[in-house]
C-alpha positions in Angstrom: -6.3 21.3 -119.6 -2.8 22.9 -120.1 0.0 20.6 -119.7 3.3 21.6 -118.3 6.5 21.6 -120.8 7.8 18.3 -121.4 10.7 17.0 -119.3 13.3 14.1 -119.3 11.9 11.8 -116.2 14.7 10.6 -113.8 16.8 7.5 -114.0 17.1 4.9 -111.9 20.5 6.5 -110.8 19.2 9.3 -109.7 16.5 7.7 -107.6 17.5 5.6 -105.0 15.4 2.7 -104.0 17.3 1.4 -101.3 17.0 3.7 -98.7 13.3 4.6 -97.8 12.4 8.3 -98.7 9.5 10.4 -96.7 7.5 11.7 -99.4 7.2 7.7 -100.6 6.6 6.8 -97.2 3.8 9.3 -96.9 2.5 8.4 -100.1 2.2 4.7 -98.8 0.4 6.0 -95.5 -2.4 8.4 -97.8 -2.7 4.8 -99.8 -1.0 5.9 -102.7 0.6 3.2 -105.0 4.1 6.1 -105.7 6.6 3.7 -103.5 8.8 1.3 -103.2 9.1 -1.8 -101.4 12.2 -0.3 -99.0 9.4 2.5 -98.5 6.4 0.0 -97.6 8.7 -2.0 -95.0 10.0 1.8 -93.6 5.8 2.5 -93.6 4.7 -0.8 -91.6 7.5 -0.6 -89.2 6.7 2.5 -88.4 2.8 2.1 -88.2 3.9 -1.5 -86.2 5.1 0.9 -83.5 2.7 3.9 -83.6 -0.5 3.1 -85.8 -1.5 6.8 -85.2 0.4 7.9 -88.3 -1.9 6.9 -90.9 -4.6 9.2 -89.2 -1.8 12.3 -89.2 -1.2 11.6 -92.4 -4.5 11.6 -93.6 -5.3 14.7 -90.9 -2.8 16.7 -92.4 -4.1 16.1 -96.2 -7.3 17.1 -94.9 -6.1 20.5 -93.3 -4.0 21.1 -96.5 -7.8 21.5 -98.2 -9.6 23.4 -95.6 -6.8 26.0 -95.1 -7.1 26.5 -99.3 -10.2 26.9 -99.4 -10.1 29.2 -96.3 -7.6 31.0 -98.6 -9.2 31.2 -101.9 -12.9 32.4 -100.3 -11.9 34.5 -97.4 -8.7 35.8 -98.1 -9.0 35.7 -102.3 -6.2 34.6 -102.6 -5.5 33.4 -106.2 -1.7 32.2 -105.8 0.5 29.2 -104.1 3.4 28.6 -103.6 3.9 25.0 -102.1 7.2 23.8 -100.8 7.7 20.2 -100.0 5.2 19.2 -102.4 5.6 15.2 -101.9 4.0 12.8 -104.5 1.0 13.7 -106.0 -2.3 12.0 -104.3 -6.1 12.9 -103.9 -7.0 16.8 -103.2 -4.0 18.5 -104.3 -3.2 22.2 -103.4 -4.0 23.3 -107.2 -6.9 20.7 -107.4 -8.9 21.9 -104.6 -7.5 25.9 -105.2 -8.7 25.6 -109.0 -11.6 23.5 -108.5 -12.5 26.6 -106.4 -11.1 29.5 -108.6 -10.4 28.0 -112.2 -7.8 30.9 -112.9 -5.4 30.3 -109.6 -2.1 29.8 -110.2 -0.1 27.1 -108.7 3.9 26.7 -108.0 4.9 23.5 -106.6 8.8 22.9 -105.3 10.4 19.8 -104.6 14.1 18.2 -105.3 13.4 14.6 -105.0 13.1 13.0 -108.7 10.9 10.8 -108.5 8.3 13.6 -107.0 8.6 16.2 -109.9 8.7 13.5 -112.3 5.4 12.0 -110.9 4.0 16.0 -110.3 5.1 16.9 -114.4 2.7 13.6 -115.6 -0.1 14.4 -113.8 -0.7 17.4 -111.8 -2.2 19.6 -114.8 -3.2 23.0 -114.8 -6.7 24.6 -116.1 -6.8 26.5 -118.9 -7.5 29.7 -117.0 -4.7 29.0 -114.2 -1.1 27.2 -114.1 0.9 25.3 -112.5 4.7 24.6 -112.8 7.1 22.8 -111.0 10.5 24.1 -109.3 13.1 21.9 -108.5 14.6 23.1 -105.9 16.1 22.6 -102.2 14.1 24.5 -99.2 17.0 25.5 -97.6 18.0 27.2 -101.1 15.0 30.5 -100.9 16.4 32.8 -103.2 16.4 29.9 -105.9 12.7 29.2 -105.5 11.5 32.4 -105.1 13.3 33.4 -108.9 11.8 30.3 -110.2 8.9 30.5 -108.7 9.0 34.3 -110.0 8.2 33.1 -113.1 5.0 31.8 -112.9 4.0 34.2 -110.0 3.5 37.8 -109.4 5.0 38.8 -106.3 3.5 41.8 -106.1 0.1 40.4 -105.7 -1.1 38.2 -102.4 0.4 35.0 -102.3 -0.1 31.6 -100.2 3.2 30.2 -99.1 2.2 26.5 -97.7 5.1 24.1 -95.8 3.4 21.1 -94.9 5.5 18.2 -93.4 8.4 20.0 -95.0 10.5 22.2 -92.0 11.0 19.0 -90.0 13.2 18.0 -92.2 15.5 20.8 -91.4 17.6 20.0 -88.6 18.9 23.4 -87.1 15.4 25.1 -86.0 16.8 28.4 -86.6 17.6 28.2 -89.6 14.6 26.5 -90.4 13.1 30.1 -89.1 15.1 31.8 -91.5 13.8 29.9 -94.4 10.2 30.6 -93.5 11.4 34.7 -93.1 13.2 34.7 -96.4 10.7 33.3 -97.8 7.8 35.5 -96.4 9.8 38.8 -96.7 9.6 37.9 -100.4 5.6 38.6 -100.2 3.9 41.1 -100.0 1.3 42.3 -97.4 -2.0 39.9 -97.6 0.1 37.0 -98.7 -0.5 33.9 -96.0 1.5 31.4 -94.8 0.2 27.7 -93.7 2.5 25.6 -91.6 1.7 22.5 -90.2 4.4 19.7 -88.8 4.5 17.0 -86.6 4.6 18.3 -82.7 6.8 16.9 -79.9 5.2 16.8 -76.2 2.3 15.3 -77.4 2.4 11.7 -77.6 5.8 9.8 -76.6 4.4 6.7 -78.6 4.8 9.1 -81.9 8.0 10.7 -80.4 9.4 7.0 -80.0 8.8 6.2 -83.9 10.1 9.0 -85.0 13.1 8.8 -83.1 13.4 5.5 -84.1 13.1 6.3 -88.1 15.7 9.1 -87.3 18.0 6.2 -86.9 17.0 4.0 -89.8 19.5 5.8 -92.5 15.9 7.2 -93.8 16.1 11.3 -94.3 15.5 12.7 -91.1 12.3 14.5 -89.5 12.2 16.4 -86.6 9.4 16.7 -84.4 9.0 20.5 -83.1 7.2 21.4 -79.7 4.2 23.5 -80.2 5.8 26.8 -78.9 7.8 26.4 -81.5 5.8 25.8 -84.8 3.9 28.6 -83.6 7.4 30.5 -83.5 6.8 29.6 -87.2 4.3 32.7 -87.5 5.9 35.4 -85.4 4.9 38.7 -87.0 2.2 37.9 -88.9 -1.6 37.6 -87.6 -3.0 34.0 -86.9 -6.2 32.9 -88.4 -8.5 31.7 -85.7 -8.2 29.0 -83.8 -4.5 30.2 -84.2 -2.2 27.0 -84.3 -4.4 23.7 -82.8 -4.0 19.6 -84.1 -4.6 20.0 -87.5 -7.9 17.9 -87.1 -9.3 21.2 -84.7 -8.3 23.9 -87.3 -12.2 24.5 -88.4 -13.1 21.2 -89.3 -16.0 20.3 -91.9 -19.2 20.1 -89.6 -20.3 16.6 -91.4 -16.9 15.3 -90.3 -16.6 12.8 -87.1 -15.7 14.4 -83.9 -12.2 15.9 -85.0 -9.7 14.0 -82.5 -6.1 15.4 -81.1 -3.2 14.4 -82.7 0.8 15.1 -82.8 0.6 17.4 -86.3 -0.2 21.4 -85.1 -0.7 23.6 -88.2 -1.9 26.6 -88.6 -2.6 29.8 -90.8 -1.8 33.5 -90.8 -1.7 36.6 -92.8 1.1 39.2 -93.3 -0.3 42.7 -92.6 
């Protein structure tokens, strides 16, 4: 296994443990041990009022894998570039993409600490492949895509993946300009998976969220469907377009998939 250049891991300065963080929170919710205990009282609050999280959490991990391997047998595609990465847990974008395809390369980008500290100590690469780590804002494009540059070849098909990430940018249209920047960077047969939790769906989730908005937490905002699918304008959605994460072609030994508040899907740039 290739490990990724040694860096200096971040201080307790620079990670702040008093104010719950999202990427913790959702690391608590997958079962992950990555948190804090302002994050756990954030995560049972939250599940006290809408239980249903754990299973969006947990559906949106699972879609993460199928659209990836969606990506690296149909479409051959042999690069990602994941923004938002959050702390690392089971099934990984490069752990399912190089379990797959040993020789995939790999770009995660995140600018919380405590996530690329956690994603440098254990998300290794294979020998064949890579995988490095950006640190970097998603509202800042330009920076991750030079970064990111480095690792990958732009000239050649890439996935770009936002999972859980755009909510977290308030102004939807410029949330829409990140994901246009971003794809007008790639070039035709590159992808892009989006998935994020949906508004109009169910006001129990809507009330949570709301309610978590308020906490001094890092904001999330729900988007309505017509508008994640807004998301992909241009580009050519994968069948079943943009469904509940659990409906976009799911395993055929899984339960009955169920709908939930998280709409996600896949397209490809002509």
């Amino acid at each position: 296994m290739t490990h990724p250049a040694p860096t200096p891991g971040p201080t307790q300065q620079q990670i702040d443990t008093s104010v719950p963080h999202s990427a913790r929170i959702w690391n608590y919710w997958l079962g992950g041990k990555d948190n804090y205990p302002v994050d756990e009282e954030a995560g049972d609050a939250y599940t006290a009022v809408f239980p249903g999280i754990v299973t969006i959490a947990r559906s949106s991990r699972a879609f993460l894998r199928r659209t990836i391997t969606h990506l690296v047998h149909e479409a051959g595609i042999r690069q990602f570039l994941d923004i938002g990465t959050g702390l690392p847990t089971a099934d990984n974008t490069h752990e399912v993409a190089q379990r797959l395809a040993p020789e995939a390369r790999i770009v995660y980008v995140d600018n919380d600490p405590m996530v690329l500290a956690h994603a440098r100590a254990l998300l290794y690469s294979t020998p064949e492949g890579a995988t490095a780590y950006v640190d970097a804002d998603v509202l800042d494009p330009d920076r991750i895509l030079a970064a990111a540059a480095a690792t990958l070849d732009f000239t050649r098909p890439t996935a770009l993946i936002l999972s859980n990430i755009l909510g977290h940018i308030a102004d939807y249209d410029r949330a829409r300009s990140v994901v246009t920047r971003l794809m007008d960077a790639l070039p035709s047969g590159s992808h892009l998976v989006v998935n994020d939790g949906s508004r109009g769906i169910d006001p129990v989730f809507e009330q949570a969220q709301d309610a978590y908005n308020e906490s001094g937490a890092v904001p999330y905002h729900l988007r309505t469907v017509e508008q994640i699918t807004a998301f992909f304008d241009g580009l050519d959605l994968v069948e079943p377009g943009v469904v509940p994460v659990p409906l976009w072609r799911p395993d055929a030994a899984s339960p009955a998939p169920e709908t939930v508040a998280e709409h996600g899907g896949l397209a490809r740039k002509p």
